[in-house]
C-alpha positions as CSV (number, residue, x, y, z in Angstrom):
1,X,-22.9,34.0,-100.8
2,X,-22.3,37.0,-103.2
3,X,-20.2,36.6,-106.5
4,X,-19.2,40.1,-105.8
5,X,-17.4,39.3,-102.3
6,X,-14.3,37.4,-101.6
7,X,-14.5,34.4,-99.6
8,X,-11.3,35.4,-97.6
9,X,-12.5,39.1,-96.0
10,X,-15.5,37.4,-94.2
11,X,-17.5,39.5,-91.8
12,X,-14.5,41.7,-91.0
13,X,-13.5,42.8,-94.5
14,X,-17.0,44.3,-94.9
15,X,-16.6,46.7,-92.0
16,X,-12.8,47.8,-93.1
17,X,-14.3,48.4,-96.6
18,X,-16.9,50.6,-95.1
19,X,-14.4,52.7,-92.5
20,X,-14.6,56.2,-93.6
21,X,-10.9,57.1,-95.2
22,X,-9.1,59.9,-93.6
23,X,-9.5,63.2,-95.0
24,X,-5.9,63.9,-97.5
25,X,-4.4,66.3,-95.6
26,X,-4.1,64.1,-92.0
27,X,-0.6,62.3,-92.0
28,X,-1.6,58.9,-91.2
29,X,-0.1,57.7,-87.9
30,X,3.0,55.1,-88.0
31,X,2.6,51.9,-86.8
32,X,4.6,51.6,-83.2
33,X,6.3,48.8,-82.4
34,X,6.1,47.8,-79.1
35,X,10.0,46.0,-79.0
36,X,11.3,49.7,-79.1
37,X,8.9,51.5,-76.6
38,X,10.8,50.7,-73.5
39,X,14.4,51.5,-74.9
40,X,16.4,54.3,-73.8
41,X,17.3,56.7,-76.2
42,X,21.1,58.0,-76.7
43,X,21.5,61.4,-76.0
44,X,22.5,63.6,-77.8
45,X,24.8,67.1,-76.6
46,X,25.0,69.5,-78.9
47,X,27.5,71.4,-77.2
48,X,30.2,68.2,-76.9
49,X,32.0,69.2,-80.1
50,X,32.8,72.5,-78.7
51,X,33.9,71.7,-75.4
52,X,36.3,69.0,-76.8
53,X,38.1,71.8,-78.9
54,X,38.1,74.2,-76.0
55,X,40.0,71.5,-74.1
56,X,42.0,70.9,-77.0
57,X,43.1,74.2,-77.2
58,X,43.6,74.7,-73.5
59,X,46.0,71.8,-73.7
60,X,48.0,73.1,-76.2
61,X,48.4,76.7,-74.7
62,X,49.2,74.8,-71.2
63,X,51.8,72.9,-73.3
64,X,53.0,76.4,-74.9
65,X,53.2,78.4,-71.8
66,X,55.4,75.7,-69.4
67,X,57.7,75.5,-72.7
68,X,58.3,78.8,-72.1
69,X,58.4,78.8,-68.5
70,X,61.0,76.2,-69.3
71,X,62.7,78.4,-71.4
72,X,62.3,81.7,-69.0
73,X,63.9,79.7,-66.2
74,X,66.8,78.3,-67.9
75,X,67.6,81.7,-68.9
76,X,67.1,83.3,-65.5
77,X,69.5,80.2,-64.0
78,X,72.0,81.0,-66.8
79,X,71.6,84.8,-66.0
80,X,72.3,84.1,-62.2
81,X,75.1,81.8,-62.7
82,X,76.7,84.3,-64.3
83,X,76.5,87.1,-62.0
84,X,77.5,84.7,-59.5
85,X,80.7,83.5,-61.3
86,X,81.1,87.7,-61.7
87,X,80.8,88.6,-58.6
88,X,82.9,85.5,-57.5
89,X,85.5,86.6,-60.0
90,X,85.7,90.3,-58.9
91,X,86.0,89.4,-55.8
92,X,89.6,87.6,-56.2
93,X,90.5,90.7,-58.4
94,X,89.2,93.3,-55.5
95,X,92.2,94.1,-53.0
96,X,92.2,93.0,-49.4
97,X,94.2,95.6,-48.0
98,X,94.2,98.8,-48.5
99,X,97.7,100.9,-48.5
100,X,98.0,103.8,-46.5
101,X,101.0,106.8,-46.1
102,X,101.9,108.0,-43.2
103,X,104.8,109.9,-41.8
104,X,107.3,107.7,-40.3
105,X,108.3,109.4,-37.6
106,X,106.1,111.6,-36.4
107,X,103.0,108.1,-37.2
108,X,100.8,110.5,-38.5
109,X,98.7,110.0,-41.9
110,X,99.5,112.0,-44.4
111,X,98.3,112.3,-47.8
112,X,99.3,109.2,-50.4
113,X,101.3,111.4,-52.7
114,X,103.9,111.7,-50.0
115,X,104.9,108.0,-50.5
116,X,104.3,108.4,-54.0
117,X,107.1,111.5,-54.4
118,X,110.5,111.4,-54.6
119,X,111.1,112.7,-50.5
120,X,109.0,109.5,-49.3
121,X,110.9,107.2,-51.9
122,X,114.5,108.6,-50.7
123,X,114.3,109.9,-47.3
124,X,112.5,106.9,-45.7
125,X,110.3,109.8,-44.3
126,X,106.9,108.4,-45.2
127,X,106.2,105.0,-45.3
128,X,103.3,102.6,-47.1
129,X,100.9,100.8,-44.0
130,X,98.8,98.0,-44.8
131,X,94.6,97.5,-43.3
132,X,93.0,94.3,-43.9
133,X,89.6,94.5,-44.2
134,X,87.5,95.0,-41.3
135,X,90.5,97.0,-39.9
136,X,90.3,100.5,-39.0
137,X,92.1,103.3,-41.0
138,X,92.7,106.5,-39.3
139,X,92.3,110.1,-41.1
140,X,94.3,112.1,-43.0
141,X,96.3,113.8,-40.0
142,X,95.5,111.3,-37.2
143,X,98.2,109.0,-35.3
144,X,98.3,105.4,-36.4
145,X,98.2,104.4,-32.7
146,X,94.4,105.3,-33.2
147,X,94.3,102.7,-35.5
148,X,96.8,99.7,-34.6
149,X,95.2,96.8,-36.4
150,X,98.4,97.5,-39.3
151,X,101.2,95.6,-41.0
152,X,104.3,97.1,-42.7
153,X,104.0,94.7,-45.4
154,X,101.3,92.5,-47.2
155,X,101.4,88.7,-47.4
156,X,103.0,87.1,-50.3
157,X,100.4,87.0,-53.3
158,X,97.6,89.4,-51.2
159,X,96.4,92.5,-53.0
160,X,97.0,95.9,-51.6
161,X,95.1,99.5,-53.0
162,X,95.8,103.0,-52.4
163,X,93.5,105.5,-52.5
164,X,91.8,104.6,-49.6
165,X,88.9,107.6,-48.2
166,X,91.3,110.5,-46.6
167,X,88.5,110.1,-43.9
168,X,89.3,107.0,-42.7
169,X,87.1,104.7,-41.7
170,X,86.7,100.5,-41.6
171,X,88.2,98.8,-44.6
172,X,85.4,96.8,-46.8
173,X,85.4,95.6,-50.3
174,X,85.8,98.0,-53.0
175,X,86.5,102.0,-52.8
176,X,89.9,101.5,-53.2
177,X,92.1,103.3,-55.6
178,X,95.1,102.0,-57.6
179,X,95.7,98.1,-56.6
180,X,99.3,96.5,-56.6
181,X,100.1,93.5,-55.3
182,X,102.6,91.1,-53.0
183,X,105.5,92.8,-50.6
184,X,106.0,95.2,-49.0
185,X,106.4,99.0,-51.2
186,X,107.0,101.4,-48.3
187,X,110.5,102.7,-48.0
């Protein structure tokens, strides 16, 4: 054997020494291990990141907007139970009959002021008649026998109004005048 050659690269060792090298600018090729070959790789989204903050922020406005549909509604009911507690309350306040002159004897309407003056106070001339409402009122100038549904006085605690239409017509809520209430005030 050769001084010059090591016991230990044999037969072999010759033929790696005499491999041509690879040129410098080829990147020399990693050495693949087969363990990892067959294993799936994670993916990766690039896009995940963004999606989670739209979400995020989705949430949030979601959480914004029923706090103030929350808020809206509570005001609305608040709004509405007050107009109903109004319209409740003006309702006790609005009269339920409404107070119409007419000449006593001759049971024709006349204008209010008659009852109001001094003649319909003293004389007993004209006298105050009382429609509920849904009743019937006649005209300035018509008979009261056109309109019968009447009482000569109102029922204890009931509110009365003059200034009922000198057109007549069927008593409903409101349109009324002056109020006054209890007893009778025709004379």
């Amino acid at each position: 054997m050769d001084a010059d050659k090591d016991p230990a690269d044999g037969p072999a060792g010759d033929k790696a020494k005499d491999a041509p090298k690879p040129p410098p600018w080829q990147v020399p090729k990693p050495e693949l291990r087969p363990e990892l070959l067959n294993q799936p790789t994670p993916s990766v989204d690039p896009f995940a990141k963004e999606r989670e903050r739209q979400a995020h922020e989705m949430a949030t406005r979601k959480k914004r907007s029923q706090r103030r549909t929350v808020v809206v509604g509570l005001g609305v009911t608040a709004l509405l139970a007050g107009t109903i507690t109004a319209i409740v309350a003006s309702n006790e306040d609005e009269p339920e009959y409404a107070q119409v002159c007419f000449n006593d004897e001759t049971g024709e309407r006349v204008e209010d002021t008659q009852c109001n003056s001094s003649a319909g106070r003293s004389g007993a001339l004209y006298a105050w008649y009382f429609y509920s409402r849904g009743a019937s009122v006649p005209a300035v100038g018509q008979n009261r026998s056109t309109a019968p549904n009447f009482s000569r006085s109102v029922p204890s605690g009931a509110k009365a109004s003059t200034g009922y239409s000198t057109k007549g017509g069927t008593v409903s809520r409101g349109g009324f005048g002056s109020s006054s209430k209890g007893g009778s005030t025709g004379g």
